[in-house]
PDB file of the backbone (N, CA, C, O) and the ligand in Angstrom, with CONECT records:
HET     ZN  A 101       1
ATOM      1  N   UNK A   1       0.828  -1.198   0.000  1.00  0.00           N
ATOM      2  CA  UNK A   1       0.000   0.000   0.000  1.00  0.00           C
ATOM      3  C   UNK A   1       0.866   1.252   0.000  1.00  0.00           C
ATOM      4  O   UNK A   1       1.860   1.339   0.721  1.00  0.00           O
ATOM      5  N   UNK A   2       0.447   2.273  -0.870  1.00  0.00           N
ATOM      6  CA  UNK A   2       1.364   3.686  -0.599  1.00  0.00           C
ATOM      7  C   UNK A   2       1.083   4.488   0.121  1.00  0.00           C
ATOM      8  O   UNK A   2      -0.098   4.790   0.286  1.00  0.00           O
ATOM      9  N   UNK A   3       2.286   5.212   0.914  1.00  0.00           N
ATOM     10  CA  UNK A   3       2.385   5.921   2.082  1.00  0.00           C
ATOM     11  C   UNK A   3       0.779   7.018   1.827  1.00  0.00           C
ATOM     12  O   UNK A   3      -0.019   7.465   2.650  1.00  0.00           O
ATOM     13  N   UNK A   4       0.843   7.123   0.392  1.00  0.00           N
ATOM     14  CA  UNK A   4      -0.422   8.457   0.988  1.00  0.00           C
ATOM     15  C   UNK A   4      -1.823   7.989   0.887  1.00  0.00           C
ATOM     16  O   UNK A   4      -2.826   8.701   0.829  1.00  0.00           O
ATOM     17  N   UNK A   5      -1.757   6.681   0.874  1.00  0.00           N
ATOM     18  CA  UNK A   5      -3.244   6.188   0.359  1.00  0.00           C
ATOM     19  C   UNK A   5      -3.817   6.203   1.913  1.00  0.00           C
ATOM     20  O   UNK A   5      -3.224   6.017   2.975  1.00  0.00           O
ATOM     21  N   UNK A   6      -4.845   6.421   1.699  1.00  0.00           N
ATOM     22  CA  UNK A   6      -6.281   6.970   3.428  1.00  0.00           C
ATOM     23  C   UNK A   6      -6.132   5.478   3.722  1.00  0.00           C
ATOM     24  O   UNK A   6      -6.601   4.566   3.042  1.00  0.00           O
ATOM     25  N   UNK A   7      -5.158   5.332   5.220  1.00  0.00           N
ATOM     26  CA  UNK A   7      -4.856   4.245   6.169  1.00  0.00           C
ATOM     27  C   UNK A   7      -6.493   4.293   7.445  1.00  0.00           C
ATOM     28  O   UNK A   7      -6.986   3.483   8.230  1.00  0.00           O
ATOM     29  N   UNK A   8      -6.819   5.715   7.012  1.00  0.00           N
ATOM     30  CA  UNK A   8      -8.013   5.511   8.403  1.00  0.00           C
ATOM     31  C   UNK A   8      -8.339   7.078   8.390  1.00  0.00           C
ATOM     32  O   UNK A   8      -7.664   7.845   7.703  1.00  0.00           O
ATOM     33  N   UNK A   9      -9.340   7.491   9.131  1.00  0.00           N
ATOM     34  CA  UNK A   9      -9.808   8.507   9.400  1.00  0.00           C
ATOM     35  C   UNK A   9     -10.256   8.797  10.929  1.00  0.00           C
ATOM     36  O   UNK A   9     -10.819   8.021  11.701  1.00  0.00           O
ATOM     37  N   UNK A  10      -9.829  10.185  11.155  1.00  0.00           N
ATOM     38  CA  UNK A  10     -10.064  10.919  12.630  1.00  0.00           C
ATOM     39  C   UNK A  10     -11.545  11.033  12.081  1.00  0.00           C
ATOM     40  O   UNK A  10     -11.941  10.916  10.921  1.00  0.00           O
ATOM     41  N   UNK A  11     -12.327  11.321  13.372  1.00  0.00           N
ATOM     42  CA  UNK A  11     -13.998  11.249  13.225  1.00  0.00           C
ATOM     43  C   UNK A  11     -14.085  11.653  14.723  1.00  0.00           C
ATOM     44  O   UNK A  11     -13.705  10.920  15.636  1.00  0.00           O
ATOM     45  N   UNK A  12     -14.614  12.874  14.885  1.00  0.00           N
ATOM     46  CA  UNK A  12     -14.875  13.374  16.627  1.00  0.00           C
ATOM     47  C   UNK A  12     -13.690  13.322  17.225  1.00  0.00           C
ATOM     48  O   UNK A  12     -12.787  13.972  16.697  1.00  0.00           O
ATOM     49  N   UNK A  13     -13.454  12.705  18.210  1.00  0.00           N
ATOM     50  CA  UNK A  13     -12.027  12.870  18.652  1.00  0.00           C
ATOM     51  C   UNK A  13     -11.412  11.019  18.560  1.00  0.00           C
ATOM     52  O   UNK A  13     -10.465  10.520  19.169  1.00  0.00           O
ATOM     53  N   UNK A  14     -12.220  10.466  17.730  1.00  0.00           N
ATOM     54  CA  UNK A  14     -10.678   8.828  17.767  1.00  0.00           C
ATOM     55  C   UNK A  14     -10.633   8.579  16.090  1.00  0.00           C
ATOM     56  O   UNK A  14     -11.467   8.940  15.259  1.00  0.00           O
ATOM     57  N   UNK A  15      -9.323   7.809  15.877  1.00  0.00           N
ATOM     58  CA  UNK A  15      -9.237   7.022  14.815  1.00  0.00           C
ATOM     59  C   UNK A  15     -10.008   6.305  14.641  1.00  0.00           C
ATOM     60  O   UNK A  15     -10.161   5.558  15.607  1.00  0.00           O
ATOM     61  N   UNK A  16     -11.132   5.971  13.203  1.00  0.00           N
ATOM     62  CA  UNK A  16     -11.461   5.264  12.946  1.00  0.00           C
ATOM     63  C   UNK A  16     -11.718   4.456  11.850  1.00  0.00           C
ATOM     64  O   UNK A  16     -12.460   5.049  11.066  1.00  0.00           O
ATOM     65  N   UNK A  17     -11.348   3.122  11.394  1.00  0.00           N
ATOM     66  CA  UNK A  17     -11.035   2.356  10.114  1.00  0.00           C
ATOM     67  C   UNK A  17     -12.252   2.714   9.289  1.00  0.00           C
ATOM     68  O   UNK A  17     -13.301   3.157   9.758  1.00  0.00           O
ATOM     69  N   UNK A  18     -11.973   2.445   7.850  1.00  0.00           N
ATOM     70  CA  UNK A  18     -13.086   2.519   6.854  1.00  0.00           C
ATOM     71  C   UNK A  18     -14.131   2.008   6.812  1.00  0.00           C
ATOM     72  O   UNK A  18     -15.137   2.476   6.280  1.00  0.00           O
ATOM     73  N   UNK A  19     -13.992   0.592   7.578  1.00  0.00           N
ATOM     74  CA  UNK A  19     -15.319  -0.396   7.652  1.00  0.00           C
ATOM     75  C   UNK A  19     -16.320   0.145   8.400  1.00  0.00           C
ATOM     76  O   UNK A  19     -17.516   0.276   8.139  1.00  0.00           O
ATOM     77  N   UNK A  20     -15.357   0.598   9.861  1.00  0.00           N
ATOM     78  CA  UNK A  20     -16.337   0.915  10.905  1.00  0.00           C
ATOM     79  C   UNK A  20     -17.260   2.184  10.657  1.00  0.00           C
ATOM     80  O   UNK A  20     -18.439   2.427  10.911  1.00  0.00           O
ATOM     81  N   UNK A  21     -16.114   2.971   9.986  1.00  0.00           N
ATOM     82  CA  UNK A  21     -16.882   4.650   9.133  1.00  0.00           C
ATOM     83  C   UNK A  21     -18.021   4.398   8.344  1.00  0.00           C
ATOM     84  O   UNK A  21     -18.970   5.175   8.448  1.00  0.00           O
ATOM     85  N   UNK A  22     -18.120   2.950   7.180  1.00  0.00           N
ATOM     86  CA  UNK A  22     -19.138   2.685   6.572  1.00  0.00           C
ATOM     87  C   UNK A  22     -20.199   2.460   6.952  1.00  0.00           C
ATOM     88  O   UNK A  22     -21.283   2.929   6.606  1.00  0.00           O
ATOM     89  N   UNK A  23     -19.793   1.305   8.111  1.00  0.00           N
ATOM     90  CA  UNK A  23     -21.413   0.002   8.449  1.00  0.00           C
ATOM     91  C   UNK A  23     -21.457   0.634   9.700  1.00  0.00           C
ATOM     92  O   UNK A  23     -22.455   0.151  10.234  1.00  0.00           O
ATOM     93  N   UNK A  24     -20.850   1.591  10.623  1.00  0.00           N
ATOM     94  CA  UNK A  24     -21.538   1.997  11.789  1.00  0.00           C
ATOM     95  C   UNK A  24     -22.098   3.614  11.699  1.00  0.00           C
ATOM     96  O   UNK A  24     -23.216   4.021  12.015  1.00  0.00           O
ATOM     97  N   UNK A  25     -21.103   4.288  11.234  1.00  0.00           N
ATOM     98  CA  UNK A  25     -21.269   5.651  11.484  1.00  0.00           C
ATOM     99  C   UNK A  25     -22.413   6.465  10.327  1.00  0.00           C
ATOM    100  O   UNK A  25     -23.456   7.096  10.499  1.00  0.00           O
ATOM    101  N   UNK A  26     -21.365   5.960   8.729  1.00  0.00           N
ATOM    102  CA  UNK A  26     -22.688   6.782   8.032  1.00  0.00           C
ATOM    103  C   UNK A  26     -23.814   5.912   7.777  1.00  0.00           C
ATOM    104  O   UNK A  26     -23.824   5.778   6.554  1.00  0.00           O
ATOM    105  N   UNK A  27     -24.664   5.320   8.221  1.00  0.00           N
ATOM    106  CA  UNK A  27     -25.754   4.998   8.077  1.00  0.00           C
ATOM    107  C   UNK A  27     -26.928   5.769   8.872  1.00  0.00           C
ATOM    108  O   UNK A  27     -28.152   5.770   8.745  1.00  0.00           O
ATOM    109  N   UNK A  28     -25.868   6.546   9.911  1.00  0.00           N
ATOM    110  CA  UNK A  28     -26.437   7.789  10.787  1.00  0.00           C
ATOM    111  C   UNK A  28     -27.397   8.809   9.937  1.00  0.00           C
ATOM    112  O   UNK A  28     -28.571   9.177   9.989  1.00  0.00           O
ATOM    113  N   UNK A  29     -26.178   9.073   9.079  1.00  0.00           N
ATOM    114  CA  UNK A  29     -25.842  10.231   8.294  1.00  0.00           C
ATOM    115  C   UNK A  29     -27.204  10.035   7.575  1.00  0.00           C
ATOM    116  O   UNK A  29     -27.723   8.945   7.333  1.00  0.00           O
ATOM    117  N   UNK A  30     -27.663  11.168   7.295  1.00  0.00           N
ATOM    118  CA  UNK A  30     -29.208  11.598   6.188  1.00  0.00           C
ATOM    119  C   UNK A  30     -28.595  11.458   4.722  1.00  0.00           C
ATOM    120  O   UNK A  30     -28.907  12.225   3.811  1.00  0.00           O
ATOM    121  N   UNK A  31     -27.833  10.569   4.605  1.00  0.00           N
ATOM    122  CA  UNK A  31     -28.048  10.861   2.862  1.00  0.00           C
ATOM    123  C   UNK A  31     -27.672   9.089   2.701  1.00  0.00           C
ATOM    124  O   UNK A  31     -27.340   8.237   3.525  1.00  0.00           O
ATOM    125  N   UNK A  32     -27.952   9.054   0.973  1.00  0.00           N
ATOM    126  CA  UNK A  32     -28.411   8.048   0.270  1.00  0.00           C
ATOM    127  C   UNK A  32     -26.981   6.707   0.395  1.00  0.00           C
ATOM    128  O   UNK A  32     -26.005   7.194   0.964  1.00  0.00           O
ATOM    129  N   UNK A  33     -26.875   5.958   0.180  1.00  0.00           N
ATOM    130  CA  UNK A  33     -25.625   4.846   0.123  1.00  0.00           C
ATOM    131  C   UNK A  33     -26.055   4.183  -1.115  1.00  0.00           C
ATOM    132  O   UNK A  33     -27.008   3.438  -1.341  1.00  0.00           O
ATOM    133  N   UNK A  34     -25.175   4.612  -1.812  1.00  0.00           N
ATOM    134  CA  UNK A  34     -26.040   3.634  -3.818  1.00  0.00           C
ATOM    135  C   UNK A  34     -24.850   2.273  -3.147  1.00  0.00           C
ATOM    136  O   UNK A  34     -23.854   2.212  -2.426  1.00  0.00           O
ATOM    137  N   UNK A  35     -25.497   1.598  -3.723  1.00  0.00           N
ATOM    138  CA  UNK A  35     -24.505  -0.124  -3.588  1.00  0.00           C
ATOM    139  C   UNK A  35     -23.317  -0.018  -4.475  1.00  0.00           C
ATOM    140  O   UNK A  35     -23.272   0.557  -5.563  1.00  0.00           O
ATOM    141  N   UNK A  36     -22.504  -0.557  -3.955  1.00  0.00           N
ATOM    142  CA  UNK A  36     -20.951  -0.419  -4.437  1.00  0.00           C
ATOM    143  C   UNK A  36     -19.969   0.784  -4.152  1.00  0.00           C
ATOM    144  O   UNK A  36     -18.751   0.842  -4.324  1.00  0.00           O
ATOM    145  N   UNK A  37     -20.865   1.743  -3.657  1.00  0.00           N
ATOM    146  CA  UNK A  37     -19.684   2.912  -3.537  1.00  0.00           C
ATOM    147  C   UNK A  37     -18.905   2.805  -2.182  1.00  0.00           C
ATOM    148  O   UNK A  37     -19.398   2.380  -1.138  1.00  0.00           O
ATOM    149  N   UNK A  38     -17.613   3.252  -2.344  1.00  0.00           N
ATOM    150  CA  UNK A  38     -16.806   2.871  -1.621  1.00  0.00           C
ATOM    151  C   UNK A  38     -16.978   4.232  -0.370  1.00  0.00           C
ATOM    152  O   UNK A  38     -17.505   5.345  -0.378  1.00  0.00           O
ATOM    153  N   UNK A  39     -16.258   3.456   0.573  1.00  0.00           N
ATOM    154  CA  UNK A  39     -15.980   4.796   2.005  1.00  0.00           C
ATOM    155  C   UNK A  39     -15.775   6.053   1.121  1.00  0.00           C
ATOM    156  O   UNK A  39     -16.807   6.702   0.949  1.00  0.00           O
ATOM    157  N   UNK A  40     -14.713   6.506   0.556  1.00  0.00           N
ATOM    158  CA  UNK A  40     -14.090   7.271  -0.137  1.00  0.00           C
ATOM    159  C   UNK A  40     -15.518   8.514  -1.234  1.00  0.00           C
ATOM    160  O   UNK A  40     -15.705   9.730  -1.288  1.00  0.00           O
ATOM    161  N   UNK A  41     -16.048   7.532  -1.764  1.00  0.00           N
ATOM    162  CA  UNK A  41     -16.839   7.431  -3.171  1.00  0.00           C
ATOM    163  C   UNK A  41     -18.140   8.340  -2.185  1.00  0.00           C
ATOM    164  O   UNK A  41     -18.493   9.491  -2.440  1.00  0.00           O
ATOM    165  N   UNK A  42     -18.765   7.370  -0.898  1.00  0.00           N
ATOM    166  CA  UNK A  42     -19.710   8.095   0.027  1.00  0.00           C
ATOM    167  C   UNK A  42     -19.658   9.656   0.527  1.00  0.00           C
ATOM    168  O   UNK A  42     -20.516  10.536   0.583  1.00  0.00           O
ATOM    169  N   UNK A  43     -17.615   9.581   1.020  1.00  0.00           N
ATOM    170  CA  UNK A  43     -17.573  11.095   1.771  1.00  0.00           C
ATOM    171  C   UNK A  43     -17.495  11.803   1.095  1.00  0.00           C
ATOM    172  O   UNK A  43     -17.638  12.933   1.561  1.00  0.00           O
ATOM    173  N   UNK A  44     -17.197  11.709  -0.587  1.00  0.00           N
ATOM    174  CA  UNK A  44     -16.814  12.868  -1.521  1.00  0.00           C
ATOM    175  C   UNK A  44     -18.007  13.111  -1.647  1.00  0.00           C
ATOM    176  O   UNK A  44     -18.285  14.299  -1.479  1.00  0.00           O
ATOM    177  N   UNK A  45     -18.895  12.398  -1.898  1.00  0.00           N
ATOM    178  CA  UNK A  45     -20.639  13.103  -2.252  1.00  0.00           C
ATOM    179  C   UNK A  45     -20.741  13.803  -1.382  1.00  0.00           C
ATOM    180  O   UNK A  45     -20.982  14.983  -1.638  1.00  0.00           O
ATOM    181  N   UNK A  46     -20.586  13.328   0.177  1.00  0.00           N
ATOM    182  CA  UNK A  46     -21.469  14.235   1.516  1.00  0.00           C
ATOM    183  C   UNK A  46     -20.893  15.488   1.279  1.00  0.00           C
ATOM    184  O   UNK A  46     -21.507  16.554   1.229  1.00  0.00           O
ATOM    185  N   UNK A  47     -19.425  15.283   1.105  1.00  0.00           N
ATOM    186  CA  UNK A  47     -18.577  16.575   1.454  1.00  0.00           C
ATOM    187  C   UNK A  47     -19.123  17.612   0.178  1.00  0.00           C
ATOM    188  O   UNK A  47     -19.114  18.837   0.300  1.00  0.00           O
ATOM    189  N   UNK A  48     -19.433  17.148  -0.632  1.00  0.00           N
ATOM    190  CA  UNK A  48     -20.110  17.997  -1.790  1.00  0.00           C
ATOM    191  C   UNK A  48     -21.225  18.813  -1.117  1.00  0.00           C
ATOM    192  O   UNK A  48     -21.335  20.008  -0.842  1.00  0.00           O
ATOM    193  N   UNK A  49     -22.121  17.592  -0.928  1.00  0.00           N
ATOM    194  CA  UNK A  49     -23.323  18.257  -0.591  1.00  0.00           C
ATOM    195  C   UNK A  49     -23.344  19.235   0.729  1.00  0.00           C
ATOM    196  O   UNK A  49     -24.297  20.010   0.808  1.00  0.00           O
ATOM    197  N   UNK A  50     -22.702  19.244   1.406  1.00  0.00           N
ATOM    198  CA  UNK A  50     -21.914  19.790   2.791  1.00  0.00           C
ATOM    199  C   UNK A  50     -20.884  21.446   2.279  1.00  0.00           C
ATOM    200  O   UNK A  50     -20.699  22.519   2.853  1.00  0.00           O
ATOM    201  N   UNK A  51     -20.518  20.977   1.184  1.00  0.00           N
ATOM    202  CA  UNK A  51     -19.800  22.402   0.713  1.00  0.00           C
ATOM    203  C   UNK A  51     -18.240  22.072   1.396  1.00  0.00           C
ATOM    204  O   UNK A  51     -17.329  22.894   1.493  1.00  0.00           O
ATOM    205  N   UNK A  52     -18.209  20.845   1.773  1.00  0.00           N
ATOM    206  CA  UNK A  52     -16.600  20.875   2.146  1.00  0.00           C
ATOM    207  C   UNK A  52     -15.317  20.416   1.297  1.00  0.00           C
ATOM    208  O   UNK A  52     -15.350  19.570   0.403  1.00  0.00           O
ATOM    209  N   UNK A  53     -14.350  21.012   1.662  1.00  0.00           N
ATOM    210  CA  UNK A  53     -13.142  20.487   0.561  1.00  0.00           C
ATOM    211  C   UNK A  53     -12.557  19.751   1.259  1.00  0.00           C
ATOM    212  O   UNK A  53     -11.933  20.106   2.259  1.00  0.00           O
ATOM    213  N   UNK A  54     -12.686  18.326   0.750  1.00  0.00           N
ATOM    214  CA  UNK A  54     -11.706  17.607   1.330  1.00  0.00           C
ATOM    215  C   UNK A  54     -10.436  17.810   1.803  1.00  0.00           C
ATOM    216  O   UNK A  54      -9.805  17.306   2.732  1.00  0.00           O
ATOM    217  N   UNK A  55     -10.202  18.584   1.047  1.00  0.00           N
ATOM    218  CA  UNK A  55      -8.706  18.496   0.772  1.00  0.00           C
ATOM    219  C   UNK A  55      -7.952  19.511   1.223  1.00  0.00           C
ATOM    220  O   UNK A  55      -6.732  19.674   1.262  1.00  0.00           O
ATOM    221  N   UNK A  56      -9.112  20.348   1.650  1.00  0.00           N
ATOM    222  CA  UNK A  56      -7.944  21.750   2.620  1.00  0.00           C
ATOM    223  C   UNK A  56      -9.373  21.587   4.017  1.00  0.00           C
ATOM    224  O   UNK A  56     -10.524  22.018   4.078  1.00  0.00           O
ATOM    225  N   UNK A  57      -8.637  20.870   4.813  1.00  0.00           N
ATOM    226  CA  UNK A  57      -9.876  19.970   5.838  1.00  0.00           C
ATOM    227  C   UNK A  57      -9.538  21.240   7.073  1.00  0.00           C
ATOM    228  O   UNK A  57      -8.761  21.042   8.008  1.00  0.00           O
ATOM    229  N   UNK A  58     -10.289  22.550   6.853  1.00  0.00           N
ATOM    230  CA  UNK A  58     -10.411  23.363   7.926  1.00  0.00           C
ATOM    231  C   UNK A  58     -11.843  23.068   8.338  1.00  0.00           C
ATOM    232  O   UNK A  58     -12.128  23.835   9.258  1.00  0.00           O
ATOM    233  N   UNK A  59     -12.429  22.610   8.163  1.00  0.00           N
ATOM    234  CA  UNK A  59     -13.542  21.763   8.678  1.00  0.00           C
ATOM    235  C   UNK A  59     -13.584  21.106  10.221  1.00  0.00           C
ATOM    236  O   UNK A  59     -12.467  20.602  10.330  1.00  0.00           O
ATOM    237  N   UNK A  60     -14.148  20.916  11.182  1.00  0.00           N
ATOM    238  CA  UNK A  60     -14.030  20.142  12.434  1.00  0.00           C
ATOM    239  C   UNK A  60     -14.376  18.634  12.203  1.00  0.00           C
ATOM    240  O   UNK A  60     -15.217  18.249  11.392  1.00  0.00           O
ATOM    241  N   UNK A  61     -13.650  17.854  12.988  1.00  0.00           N
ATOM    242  CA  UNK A  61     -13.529  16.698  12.657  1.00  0.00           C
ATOM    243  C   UNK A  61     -15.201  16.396  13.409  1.00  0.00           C
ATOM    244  O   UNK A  61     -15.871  15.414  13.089  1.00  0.00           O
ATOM    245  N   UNK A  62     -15.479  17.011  14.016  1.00  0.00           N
ATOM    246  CA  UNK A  62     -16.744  16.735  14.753  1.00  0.00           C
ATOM    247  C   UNK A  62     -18.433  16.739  13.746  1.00  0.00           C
ATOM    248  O   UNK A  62     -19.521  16.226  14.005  1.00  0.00           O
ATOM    249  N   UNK A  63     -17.899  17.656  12.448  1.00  0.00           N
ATOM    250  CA  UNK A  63     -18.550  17.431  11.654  1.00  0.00           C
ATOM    251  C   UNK A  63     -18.481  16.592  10.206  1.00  0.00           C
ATOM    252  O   UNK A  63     -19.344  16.208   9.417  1.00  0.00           O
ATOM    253  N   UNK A  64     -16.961  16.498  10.256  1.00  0.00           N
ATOM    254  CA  UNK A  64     -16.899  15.176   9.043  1.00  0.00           C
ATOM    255  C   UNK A  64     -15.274  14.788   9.102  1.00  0.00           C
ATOM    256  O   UNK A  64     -14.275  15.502   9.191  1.00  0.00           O
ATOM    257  N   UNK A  65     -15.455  13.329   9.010  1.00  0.00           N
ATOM    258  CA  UNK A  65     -14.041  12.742   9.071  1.00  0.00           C
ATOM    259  C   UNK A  65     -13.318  13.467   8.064  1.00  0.00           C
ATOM    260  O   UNK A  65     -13.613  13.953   6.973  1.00  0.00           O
ATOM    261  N   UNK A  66     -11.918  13.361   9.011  1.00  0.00           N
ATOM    262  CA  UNK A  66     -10.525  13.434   8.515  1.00  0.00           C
ATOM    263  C   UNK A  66     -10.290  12.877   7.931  1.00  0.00           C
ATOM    264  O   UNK A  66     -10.673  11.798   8.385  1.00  0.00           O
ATOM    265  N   UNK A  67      -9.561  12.612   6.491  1.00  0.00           N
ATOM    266  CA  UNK A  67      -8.445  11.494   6.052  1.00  0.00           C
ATOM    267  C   UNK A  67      -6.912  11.383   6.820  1.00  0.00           C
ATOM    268  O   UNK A  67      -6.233  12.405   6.919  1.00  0.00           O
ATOM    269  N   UNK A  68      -6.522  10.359   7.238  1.00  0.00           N
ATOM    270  CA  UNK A  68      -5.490  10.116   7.654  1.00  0.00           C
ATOM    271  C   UNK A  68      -4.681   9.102   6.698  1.00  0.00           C
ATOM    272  O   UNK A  68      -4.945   7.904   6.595  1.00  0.00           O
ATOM    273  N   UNK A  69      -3.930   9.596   6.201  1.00  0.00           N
ATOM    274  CA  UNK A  69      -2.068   8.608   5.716  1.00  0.00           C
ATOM    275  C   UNK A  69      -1.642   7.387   6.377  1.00  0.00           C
ATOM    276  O   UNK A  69      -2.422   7.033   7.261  1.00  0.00           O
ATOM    277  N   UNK A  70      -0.929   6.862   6.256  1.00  0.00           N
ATOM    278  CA  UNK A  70      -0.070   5.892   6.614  1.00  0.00           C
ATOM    279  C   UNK A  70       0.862   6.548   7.854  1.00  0.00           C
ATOM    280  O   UNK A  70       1.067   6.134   8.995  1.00  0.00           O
ATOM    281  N   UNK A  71       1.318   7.687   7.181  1.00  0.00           N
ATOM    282  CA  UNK A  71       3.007   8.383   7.717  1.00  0.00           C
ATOM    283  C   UNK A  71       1.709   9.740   8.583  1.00  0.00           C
ATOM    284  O   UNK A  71       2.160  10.872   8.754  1.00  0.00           O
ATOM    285  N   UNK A  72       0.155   9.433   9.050  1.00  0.00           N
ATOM    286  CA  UNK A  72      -0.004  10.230  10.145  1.00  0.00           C
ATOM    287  C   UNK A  72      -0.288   9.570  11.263  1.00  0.00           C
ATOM    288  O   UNK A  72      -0.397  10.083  12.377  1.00  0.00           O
ATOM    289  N   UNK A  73      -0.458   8.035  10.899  1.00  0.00           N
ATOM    290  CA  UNK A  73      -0.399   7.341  12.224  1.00  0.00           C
ATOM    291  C   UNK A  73       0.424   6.725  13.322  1.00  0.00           C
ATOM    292  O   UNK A  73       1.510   6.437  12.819  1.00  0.00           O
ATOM    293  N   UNK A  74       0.412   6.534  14.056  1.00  0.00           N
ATOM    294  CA  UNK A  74       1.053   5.772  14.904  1.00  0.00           C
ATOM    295  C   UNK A  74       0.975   4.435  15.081  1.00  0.00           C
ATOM    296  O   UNK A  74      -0.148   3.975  14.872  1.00  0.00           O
ATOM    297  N   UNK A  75       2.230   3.282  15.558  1.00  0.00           N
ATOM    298  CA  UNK A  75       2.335   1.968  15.713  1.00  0.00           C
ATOM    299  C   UNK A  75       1.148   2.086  16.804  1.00  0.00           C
ATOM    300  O   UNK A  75       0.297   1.373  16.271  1.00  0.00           O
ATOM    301  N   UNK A  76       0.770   2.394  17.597  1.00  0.00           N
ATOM    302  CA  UNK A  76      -0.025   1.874  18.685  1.00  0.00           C
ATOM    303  C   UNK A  76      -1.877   2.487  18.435  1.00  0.00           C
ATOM    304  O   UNK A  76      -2.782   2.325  19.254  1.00  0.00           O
ATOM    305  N   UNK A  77      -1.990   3.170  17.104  1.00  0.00           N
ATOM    306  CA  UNK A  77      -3.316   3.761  16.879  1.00  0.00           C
ATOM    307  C   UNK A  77      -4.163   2.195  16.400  1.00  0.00           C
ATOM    308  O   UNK A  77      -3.693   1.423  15.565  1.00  0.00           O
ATOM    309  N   UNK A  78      -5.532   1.963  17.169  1.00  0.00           N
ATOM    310  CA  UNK A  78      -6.435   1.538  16.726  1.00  0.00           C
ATOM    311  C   UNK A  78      -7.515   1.826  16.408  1.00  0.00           C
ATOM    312  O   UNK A  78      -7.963   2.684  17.168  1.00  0.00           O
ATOM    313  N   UNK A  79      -8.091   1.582  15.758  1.00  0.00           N
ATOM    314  CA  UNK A  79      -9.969   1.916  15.401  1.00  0.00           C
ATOM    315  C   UNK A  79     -10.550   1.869  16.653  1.00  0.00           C
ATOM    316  O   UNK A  79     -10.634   0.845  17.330  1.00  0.00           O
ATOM    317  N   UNK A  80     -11.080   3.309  17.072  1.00  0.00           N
ATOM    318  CA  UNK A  80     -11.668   3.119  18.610  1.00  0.00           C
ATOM    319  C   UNK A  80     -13.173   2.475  18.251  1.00  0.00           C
ATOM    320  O   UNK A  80     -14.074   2.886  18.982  1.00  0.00           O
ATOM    321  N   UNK A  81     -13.485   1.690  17.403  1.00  0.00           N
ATOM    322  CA  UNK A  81     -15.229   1.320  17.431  1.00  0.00           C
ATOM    323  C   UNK A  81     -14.455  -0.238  17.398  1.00  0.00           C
ATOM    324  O   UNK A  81     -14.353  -0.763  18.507  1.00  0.00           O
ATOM    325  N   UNK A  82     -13.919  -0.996  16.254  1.00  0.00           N
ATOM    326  CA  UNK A  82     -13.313  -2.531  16.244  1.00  0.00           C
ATOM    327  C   UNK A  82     -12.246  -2.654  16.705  1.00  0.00           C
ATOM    328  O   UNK A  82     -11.868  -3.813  16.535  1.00  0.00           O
ATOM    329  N   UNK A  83     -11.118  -1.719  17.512  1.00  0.00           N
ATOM    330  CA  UNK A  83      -9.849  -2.156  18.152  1.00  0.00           C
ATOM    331  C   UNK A  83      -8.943  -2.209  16.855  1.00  0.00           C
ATOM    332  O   UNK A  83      -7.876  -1.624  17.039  1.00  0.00           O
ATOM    333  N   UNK A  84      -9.054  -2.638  15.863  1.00  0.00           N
ATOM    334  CA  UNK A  84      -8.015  -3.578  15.007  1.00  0.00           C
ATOM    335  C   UNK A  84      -6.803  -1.989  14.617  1.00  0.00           C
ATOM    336  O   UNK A  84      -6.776  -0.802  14.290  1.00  0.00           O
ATOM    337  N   UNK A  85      -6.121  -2.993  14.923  1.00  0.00           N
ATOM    338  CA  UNK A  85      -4.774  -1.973  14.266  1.00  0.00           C
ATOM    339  C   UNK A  85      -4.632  -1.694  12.728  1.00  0.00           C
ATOM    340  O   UNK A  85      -4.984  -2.620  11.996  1.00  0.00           O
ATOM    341  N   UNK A  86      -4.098  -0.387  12.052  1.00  0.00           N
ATOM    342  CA  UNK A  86      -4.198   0.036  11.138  1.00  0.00           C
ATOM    343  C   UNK A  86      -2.830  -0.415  10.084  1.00  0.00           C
ATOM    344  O   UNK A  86      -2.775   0.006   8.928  1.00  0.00           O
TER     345      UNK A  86
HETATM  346 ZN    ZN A 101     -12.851  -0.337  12.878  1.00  0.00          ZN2+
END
């Protein structure tokens, strides 16, 4: 995997893996899930519809996950919803 590919995402205040972001958190969320779209594929729509730029994330993590790297985590960070290391 390459160093800059999204290892996990901050969400409120913990790390949390893609799975858990999918099947726990946005199903919260008020908007649509078409079948097949990926974690990634989901937040770029919200963040659309939200008016946020991914990509210059002055945004609060309290209102939409972070992307996190490889080279922003730490050996000891886990997914605070499944534990599993990143
Ligand atoms: Zn998880």
């Amino acid at each position: 995997m390459a160093h800059l590919d999204v290892a996990a995402y901050f969400y409120k205040s913990g790390t949390i893996c893609a799975r858990c972001l999918r099947d726990r958190i946005i199903p919260a969320w008020p908007i649509r899930r078409p079948g097949g779209a990926t974690t990634e594929n989901i937040l770029d729509e919200y963040a659309k519809t939200l008016g946020f730029d991914r990509d210059r994330p002055a945004f609060s993590s309290y209102k939409f996950p972070h992307r996190m790297t490889y080279s922003e985590l730490m050996d000891s960070d886990r997914c605070y919803v499944c534990r599993r290391k990143f």
